[in-house]
C-alpha positions as CSV (number, residue, x, y, z in Angstrom):
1,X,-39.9,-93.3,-107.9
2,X,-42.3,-92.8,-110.4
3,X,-41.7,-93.8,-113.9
4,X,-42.4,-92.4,-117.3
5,X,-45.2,-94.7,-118.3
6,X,-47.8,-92.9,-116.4
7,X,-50.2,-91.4,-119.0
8,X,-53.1,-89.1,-117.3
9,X,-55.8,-86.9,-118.5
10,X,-55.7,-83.0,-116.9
11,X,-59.3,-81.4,-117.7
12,X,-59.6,-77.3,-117.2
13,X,-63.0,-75.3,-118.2
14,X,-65.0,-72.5,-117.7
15,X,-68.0,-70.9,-119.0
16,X,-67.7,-71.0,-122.3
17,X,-64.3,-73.4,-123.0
18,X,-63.4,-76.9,-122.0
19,X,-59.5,-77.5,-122.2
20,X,-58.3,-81.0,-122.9
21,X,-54.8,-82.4,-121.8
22,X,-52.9,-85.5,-122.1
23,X,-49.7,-86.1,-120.8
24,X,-47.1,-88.8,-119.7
25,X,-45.5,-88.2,-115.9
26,X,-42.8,-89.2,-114.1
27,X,-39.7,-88.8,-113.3
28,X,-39.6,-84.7,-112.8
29,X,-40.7,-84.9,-116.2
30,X,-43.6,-84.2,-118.3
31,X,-44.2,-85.4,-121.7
32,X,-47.5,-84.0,-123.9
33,X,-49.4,-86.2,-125.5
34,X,-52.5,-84.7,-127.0
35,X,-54.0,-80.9,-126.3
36,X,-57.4,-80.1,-127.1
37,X,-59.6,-76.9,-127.2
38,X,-63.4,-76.5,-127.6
39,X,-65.9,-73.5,-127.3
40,X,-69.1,-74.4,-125.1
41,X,-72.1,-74.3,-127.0
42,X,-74.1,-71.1,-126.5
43,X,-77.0,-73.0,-125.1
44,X,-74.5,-75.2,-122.6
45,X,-74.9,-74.2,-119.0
46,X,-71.3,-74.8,-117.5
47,X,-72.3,-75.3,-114.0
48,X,-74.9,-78.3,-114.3
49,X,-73.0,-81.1,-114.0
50,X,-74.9,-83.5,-116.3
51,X,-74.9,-81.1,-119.5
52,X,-71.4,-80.5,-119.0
53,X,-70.5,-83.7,-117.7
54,X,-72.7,-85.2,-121.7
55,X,-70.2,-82.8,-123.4
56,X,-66.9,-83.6,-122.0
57,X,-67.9,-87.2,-123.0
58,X,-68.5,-85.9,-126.2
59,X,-65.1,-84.4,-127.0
60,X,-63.5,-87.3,-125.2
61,X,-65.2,-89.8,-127.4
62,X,-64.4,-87.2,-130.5
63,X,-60.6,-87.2,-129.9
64,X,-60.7,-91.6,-129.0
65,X,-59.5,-91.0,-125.5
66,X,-60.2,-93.4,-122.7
67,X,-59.6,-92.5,-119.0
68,X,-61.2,-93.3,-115.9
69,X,-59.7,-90.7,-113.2
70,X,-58.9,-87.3,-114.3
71,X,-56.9,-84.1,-112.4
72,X,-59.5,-81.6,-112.5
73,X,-59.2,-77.5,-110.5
74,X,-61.1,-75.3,-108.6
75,X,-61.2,-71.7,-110.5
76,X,-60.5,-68.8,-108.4
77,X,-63.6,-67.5,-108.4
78,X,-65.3,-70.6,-106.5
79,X,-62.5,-70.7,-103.7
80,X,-61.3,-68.4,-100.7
81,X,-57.3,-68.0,-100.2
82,X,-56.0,-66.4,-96.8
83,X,-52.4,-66.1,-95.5
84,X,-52.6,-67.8,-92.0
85,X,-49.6,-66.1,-89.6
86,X,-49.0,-68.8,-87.0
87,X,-47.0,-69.0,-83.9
88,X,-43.8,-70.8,-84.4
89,X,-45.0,-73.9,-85.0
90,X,-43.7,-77.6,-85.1
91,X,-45.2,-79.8,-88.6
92,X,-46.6,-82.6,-86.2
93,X,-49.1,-79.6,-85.1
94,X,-49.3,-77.8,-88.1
95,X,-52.5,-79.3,-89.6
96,X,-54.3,-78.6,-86.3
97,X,-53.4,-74.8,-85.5
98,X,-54.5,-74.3,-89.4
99,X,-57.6,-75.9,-88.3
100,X,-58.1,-73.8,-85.7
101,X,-57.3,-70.6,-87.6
102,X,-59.9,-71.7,-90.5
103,X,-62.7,-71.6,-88.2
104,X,-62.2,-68.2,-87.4
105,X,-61.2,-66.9,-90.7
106,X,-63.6,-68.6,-93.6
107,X,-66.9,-67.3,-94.6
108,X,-68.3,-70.6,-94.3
109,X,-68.8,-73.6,-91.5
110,X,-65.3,-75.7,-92.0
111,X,-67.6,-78.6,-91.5
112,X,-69.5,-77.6,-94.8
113,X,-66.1,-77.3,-96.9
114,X,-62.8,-78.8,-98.0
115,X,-60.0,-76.6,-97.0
116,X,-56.1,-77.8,-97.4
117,X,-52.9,-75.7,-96.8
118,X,-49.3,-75.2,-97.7
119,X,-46.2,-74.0,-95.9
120,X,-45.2,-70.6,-97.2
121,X,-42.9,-69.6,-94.1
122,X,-40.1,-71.3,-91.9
123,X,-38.2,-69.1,-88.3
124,X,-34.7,-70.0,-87.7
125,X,-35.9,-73.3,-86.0
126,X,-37.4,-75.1,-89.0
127,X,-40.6,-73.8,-87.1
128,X,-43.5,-73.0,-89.4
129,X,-44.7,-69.5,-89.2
130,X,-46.9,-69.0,-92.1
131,X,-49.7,-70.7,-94.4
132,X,-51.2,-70.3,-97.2
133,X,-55.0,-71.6,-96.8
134,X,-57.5,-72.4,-99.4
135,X,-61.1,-73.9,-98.9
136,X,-64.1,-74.4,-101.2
137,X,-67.0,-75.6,-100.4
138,X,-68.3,-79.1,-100.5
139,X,-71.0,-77.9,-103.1
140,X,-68.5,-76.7,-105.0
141,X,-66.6,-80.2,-104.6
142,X,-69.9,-82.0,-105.0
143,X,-70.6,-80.2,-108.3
144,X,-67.7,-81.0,-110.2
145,X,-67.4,-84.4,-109.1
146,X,-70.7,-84.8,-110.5
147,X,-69.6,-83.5,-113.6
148,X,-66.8,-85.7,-113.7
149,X,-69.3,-88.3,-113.1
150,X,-71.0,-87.6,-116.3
151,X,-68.5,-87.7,-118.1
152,X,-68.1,-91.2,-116.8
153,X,-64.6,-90.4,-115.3
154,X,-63.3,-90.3,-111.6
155,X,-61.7,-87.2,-109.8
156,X,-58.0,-88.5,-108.6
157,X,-57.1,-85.1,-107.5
158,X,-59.0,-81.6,-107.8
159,X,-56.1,-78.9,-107.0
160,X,-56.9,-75.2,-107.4
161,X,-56.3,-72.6,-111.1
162,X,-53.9,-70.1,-109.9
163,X,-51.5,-73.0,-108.0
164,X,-51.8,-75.2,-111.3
165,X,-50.6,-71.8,-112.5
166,X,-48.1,-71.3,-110.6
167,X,-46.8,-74.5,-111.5
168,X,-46.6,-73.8,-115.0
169,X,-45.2,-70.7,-115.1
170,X,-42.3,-72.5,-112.7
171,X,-41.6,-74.5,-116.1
172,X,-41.9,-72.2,-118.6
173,X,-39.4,-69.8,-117.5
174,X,-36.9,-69.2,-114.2
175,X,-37.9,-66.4,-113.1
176,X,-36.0,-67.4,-109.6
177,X,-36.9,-64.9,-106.4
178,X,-38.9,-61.9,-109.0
179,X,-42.3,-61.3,-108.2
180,X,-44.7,-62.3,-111.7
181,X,-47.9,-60.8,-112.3
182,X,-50.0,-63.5,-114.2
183,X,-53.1,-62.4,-116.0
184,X,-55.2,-65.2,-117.3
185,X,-57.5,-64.1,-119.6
186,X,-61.0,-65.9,-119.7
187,X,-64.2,-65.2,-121.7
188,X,-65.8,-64.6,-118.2
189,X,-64.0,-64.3,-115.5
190,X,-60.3,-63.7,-115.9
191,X,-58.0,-64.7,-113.1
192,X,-55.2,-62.2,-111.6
193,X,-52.0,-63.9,-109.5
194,X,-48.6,-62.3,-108.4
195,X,-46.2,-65.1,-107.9
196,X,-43.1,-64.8,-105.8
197,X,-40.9,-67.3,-106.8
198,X,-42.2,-70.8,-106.2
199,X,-44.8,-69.5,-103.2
200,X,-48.7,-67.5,-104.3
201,X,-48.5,-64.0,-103.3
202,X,-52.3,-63.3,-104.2
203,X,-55.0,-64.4,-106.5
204,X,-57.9,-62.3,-107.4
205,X,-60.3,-63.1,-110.1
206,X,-62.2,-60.2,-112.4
207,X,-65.4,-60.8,-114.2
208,X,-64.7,-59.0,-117.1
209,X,-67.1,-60.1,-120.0
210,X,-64.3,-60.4,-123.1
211,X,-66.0,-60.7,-126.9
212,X,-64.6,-64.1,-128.2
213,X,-66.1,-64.3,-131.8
214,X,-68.2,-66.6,-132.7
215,X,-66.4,-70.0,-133.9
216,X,-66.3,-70.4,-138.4
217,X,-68.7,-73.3,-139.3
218,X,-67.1,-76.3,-141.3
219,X,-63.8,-76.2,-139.5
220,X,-62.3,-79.5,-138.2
221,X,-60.0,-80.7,-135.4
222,X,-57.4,-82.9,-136.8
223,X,-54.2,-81.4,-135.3
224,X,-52.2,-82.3,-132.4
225,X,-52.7,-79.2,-130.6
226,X,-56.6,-77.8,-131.4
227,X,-56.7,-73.7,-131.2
228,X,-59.7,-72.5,-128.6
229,X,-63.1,-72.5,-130.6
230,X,-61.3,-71.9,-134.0
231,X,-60.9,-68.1,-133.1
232,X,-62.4,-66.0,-136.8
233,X,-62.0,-62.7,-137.8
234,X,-61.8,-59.8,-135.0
235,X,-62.8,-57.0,-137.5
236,X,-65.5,-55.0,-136.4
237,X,-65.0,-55.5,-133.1
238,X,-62.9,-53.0,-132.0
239,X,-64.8,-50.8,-129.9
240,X,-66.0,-54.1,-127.9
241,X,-62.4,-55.2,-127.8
242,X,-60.7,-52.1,-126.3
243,X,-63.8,-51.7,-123.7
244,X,-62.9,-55.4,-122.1
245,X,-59.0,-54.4,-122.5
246,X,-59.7,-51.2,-120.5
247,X,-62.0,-53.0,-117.7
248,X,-59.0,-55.5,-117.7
249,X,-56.2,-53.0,-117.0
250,X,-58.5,-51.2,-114.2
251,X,-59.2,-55.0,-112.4
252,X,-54.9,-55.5,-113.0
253,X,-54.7,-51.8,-110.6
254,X,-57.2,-52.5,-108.5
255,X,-55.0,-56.5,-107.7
256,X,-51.7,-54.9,-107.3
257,X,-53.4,-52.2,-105.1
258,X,-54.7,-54.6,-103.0
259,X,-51.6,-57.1,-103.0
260,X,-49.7,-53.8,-102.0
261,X,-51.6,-53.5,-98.9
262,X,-50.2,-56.9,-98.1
263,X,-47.0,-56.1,-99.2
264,X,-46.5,-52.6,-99.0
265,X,-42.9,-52.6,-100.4
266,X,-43.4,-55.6,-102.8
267,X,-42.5,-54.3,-106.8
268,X,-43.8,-56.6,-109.8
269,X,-40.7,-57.1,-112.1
270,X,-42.5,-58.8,-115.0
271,X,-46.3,-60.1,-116.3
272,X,-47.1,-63.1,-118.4
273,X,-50.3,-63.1,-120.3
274,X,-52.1,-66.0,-120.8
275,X,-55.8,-67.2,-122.3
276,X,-57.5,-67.9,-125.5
277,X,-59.4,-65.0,-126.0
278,X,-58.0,-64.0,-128.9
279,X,-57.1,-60.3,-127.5
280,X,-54.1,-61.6,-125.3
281,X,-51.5,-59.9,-127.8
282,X,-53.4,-56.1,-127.7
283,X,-53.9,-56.8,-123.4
284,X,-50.9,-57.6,-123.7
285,X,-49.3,-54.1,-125.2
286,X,-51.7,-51.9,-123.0
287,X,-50.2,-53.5,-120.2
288,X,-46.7,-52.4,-120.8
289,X,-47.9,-49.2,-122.2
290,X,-49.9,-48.9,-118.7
291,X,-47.4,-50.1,-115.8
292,X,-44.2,-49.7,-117.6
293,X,-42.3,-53.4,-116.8
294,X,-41.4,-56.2,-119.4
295,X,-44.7,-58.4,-120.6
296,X,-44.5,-61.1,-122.4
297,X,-47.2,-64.1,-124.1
298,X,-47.3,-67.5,-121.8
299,X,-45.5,-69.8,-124.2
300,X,-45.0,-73.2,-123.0
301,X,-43.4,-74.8,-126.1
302,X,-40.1,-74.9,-125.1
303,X,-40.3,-76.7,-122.4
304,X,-42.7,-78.8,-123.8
305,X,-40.5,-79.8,-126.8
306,X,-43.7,-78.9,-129.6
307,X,-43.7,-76.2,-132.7
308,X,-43.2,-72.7,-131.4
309,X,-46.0,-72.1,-134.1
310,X,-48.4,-73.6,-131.8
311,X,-47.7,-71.1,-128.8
312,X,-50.8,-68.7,-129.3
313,X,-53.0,-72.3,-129.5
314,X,-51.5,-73.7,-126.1
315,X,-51.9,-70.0,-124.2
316,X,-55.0,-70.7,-122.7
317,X,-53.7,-74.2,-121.3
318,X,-51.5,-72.7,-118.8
319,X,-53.8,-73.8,-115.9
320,X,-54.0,-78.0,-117.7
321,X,-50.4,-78.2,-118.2
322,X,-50.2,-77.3,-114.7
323,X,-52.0,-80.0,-113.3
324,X,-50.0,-82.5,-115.6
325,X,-46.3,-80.7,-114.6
326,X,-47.6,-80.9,-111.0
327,X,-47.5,-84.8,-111.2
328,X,-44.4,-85.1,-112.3
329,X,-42.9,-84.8,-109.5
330,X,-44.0,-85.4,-106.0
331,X,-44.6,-82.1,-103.7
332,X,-45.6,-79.8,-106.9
333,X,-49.5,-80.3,-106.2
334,X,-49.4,-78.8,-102.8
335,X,-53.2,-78.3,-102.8
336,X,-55.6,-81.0,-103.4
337,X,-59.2,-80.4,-102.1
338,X,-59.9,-84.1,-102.4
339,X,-57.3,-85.3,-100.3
340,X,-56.7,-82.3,-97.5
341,X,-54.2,-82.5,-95.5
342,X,-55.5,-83.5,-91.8
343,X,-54.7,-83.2,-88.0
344,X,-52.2,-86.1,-87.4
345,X,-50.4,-86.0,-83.8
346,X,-47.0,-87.6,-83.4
347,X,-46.3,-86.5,-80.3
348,X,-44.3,-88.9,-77.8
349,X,-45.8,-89.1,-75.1
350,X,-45.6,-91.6,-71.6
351,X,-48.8,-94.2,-71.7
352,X,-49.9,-96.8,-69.3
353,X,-52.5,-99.4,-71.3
354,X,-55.5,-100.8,-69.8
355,X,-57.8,-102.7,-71.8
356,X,-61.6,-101.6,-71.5
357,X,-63.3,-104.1,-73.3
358,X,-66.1,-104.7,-71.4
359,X,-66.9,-101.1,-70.9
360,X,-68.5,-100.5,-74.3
361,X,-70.1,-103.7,-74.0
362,X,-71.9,-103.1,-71.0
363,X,-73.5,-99.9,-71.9
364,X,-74.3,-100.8,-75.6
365,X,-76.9,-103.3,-73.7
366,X,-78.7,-100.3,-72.9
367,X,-78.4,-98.9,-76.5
368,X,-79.7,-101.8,-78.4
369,X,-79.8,-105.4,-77.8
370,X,-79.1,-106.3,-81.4
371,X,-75.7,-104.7,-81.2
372,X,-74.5,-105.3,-77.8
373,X,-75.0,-108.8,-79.1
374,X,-72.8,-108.3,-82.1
375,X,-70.2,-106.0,-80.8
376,X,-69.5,-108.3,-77.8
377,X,-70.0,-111.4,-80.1
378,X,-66.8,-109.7,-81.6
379,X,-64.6,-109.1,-78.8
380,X,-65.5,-112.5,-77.1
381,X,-63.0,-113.9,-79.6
382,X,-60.0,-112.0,-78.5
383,X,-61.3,-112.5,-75.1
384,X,-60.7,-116.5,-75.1
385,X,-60.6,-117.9,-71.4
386,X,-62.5,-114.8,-70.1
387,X,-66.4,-116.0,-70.2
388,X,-68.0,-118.9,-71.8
389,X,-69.7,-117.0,-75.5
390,X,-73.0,-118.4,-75.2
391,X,-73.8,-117.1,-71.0
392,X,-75.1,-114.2,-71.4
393,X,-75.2,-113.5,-67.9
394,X,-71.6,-114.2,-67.3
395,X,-71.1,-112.0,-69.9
396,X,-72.6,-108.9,-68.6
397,X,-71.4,-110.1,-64.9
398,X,-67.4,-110.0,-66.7
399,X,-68.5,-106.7,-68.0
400,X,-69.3,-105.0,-64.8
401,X,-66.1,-106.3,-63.2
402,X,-64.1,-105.7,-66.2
403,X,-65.2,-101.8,-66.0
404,X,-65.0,-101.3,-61.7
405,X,-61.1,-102.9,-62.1
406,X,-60.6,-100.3,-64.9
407,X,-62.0,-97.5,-62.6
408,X,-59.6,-98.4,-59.7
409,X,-56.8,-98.7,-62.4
410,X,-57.8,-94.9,-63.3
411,X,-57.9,-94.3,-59.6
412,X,-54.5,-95.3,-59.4
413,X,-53.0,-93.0,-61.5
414,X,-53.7,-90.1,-59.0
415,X,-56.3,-88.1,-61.5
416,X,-59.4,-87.4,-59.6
417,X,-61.7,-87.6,-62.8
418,X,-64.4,-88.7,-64.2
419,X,-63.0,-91.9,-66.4
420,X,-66.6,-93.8,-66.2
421,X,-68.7,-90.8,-68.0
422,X,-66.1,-90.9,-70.6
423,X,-66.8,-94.4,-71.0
424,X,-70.3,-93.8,-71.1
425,X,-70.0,-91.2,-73.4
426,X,-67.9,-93.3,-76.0
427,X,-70.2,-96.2,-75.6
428,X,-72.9,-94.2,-76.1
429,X,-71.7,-92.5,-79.1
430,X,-70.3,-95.2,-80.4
431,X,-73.9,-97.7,-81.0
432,X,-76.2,-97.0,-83.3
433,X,-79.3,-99.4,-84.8
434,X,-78.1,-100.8,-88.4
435,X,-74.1,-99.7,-88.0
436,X,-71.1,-101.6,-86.9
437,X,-68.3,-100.8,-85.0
438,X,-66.0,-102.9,-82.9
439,X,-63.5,-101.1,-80.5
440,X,-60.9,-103.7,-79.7
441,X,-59.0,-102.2,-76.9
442,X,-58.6,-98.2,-75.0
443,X,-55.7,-97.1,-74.2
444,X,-55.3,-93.9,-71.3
445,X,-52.9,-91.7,-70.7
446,X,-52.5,-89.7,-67.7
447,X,-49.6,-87.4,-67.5
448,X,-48.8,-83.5,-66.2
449,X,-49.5,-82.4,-69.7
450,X,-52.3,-84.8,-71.1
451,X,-55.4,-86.7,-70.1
452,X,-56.0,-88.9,-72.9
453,X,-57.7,-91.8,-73.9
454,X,-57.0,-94.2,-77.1
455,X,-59.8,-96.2,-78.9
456,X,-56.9,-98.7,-80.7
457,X,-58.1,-100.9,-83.6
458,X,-61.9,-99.3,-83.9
459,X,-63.2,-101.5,-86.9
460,X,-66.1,-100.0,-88.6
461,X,-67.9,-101.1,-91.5
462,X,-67.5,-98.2,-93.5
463,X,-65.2,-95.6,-93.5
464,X,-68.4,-93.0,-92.7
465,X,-69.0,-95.1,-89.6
466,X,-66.2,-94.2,-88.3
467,X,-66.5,-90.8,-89.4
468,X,-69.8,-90.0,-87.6
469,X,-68.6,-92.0,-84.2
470,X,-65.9,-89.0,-84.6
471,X,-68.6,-86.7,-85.3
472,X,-70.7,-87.5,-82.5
473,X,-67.7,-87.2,-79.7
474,X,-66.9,-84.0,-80.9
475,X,-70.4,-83.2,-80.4
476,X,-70.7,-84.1,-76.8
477,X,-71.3,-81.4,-74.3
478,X,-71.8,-81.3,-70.8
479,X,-73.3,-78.0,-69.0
480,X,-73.4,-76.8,-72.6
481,X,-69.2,-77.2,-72.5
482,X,-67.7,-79.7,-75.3
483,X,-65.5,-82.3,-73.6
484,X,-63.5,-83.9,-76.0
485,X,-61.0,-82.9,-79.1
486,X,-61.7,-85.9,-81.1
487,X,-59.0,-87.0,-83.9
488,X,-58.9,-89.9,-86.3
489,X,-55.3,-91.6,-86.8
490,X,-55.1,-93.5,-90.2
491,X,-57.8,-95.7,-92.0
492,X,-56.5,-98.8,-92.7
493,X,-58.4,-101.3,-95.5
494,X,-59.2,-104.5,-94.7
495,X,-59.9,-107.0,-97.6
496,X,-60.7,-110.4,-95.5
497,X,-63.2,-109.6,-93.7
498,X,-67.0,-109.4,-94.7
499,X,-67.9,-107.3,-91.4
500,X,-65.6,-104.7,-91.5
501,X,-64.2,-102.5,-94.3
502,X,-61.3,-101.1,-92.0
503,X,-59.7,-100.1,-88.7
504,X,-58.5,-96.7,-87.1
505,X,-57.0,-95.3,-84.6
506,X,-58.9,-92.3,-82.0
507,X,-57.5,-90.1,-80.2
508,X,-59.9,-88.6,-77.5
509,X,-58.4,-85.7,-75.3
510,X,-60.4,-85.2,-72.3
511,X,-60.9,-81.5,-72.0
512,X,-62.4,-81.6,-68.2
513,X,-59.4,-83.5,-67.1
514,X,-56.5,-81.8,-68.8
515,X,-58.0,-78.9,-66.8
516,X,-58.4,-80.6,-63.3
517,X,-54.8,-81.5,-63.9
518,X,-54.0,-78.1,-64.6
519,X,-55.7,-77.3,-61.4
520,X,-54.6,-79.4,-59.2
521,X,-50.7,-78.5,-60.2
522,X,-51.7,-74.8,-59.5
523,X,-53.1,-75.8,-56.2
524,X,-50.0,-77.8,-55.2
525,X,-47.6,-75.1,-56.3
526,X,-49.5,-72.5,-54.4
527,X,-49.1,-74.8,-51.3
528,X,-45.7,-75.1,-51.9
529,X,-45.1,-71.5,-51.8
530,X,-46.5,-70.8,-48.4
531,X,-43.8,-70.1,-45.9
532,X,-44.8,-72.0,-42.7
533,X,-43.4,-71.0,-39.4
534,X,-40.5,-72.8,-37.6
């Protein structure tokens, strides 16, 4: 369990504001420590990562606060959200129908993003039967953890605005099964989310240019809680003030329109306002006066034990607190960009091992002498007894015999496949000049339902390795037909060894046999069927 001692830094920005949090977790609880505000200089280009990256080092130097990982979010605006429908669905194949879905349904390659997920549906059987997918892209990812970088801090988790939220407005009021409409209003881009209970209906964001006045000269931050860019005097602005409010209830119609069409039936029963603007409280009053149902000002004091005077300064850190809240207890961050959730199989399933040492040996002679040598250098030493390590040529002869007594093995098992191409296609995918990678043993399974074959203890050294020997297997195809579904099993560090950073686990499903199988059942049924005279 995690205790109260954790202290972390929750950053939140957007074109013209940077939001500061600090914040002890633990516990189910969250205890705030420092909050800051600060409006952008005019000149300060949000999205380049070293300006903005110099200035949150700034205001991090300014306030005497030393990190070195931070919880950082993905605005609305930079990610796509889609509610997945799935078959019933057990959770050990959750992660890869998603997967499957995501390829079909993003604007992008999946390859060239970061997409994670979160149960929003369960059938009678525990079953999952809906999703609720996010994905940015790895630009997007790229960019802010090069910001982070300049600021000299680490991402730990990057989760996305209107989840973070979510969260928040979970703690600042219980608002149980109702349906909340939560407008966050930003300078530039304001962000629109209906909550339904603890689960994100739908998220839209509205660029709606809002006139924040420009910030007093001579004021200074000495407070606990730091109000967003010293908001001055709205007089004489008016006109410019009830424009944005109008643009702002037109984007609030056109969001429940199109959460309706989701949802025909669904009914908002209350809106929270949130931002630093400085216009929340008039938004706030059009709002009612337009859609007729209670509104009311985020306020997160209560919960967070400080001055109810400083509620209108801690409105626009509704997305911050969030992040902080969401660490507090395990589970609340359901969404982290940084860490997605992946395709893990559990499934139990019968297996028969048969060690293939020599296979990848052999054929990585072909590939390069300079790793054939090291790779079987490797395995002699778990080999003992087997050849003498300096004879070459009783090497390669063990090889050979090592790979036709793993062929007869495979023969054995009644599958009329191909087993030695998919040894020469794992071999061949598997060496490459300059990288290591030692496969310490295969394991195959041949069953009614699964032609399968295991790379156990693959030792790489470097996680990325490992990643583009993955990569590469995917990418195998035969008559222009991929063969193998390809998933890593857990990475696992190794400190002791100067070769190696880690081990993993493969999975390689042979496509080509799982189908022959498949055929050959058909066949034999078909046979069976046939009524034969007496």
């Amino acid at each position: 369990m995690i205790k109260l001692t954790r202290k972390v830094l929750c950053l939140d920005w957007d074109k013209r504001s940077l939001r500061i949090v600090v914040a002890r977790v633990g516990s189910g609880r969250m205890v705030l420590e420092d909050a800051h505000s600060h409006r952008l200089p005019t000149e300060l280009d949000a999205d380049d990562p070293q300006t903005m990256g110099d200035f949150i080092r700034q205001m991090l130097r300014r306030h005497r606060l030393r990190f070195k990982s931070v919880l950082v979010d993905v605005p609305r605006e930079r990610a796509v959200i889609n509610r997945l429908a799935l078959a019933p669905t057990p959770d050990t194949e959750v992660a890869a129908a998603v997967r499957f879905q995501a390829m079909r349904e993003l604007p992008f390659p999946l390859e060239t993003a970061a997409a994670d997920y979160l149960e929003t549906q369960r059938d009678e059987n525990g079953q999952t039967t809906e999703v609720l997918l996010a994905a940015v892209t790895l630009e997007t990812l790229d960019r802010i953890r090069a910001t982070c970088a300049a600021a000299g801090l680490t991402p730990a988790r990057i989760g996305l605005r209107p989840y973070a939220n979510l969260v928040s407005v979970g703690h600042v009021g219980d608002f149980g099964a109702r349906r909340v409409l939560f407008v966050d209003l930003g300078p530039g881009a304001t962000e629109i989310d209906v909550f339904h209970g603890a689960a994100l209906a739908f998220a839209r964001s509205a660029n709606v240019n809002v006139p924040v006045p420009a910030s007093e000269t001579g004021t200074h931050e000495d407070s606990r809680v730091i109000s967003l860019a010293e908001i001055a005097d709205l007089e004489g602005s008016e006109p410019a003030i009830a424009a944005a409010v109008d643009e702002l209830l037109l984007e609030v119609t056109r969001t429940l329109t199109a959460y309706r069409a989701t949802e025909a039936d669904a009914a908002i029963d209350t809106a929270l306002v949130a931002g630093g603007t400085g216009i929340e409280e008039p938004f706030a009053a059009a709002l009612h006066a337009r859609l007729g149902y209670p509104v009311t000002l985020f306020d997160p004091t209560g919960p967070l034990g400080v001055d109810a005077g400083e509620s209108a300064k801690l409105r626009s850190f509704s997305a911050a607190l969030g992040l902080a809240w969401g660490l507090s207890r395990e589970g609340l961050l359901a969404l982290d960009f940084l860490n997605p959730k992946r395709v893990v199989s559990n499934r139990e399933t019968w297996r028969r091992r048969a060690r293939l040492i020599g296979a990848a040996v052999a054929v990585a002679a072909a590939a390069t002498a300079v790793g054939f040598g090291k790779l079987y250098w490797d395995l002699s030493a778990e080999r003992a007894g087997w050849v003498a390590a300096n004879e070459k040529t009783r090497k390669e002869l063990t090889a050979r015999t090592e790979i036709k007594d793993q062929i007869v093995r495979a023969q054995d098992w009644g599958v009329t496949a191909v087993w030695p191409d998919d040894l020469w296609h794992v071999a061949d995918a598997a060496i490459e000049p300059g990288k290591k990678l030692l496969v310490q043993g295969i394991d195959m399974e041949s069953g009614s339902r699964t032609q399968r074959m295991t790379l156990r203890n693959v030792y790489a050294s470097d996680f990325s390795v490992s990643m583009d020997f993955v990569k590469a297997l995917n990418d195998v195809r035969v008559d222009g037909e991929q063969v193998y579904d390809v998933r890593p099993l857990a990475w696992v560090e190794i400190h002791n060894n100067p070769e190696f950073k880690g081990k993993l686990d493969i999975e390689i499903e042979l496509r080509k046999l799982l189908r022959q199988q498949e055929e050959i059942q058909q066949r034999d049924k078909a046979h069976k069927s046939i009524k034969r005279p007496r």
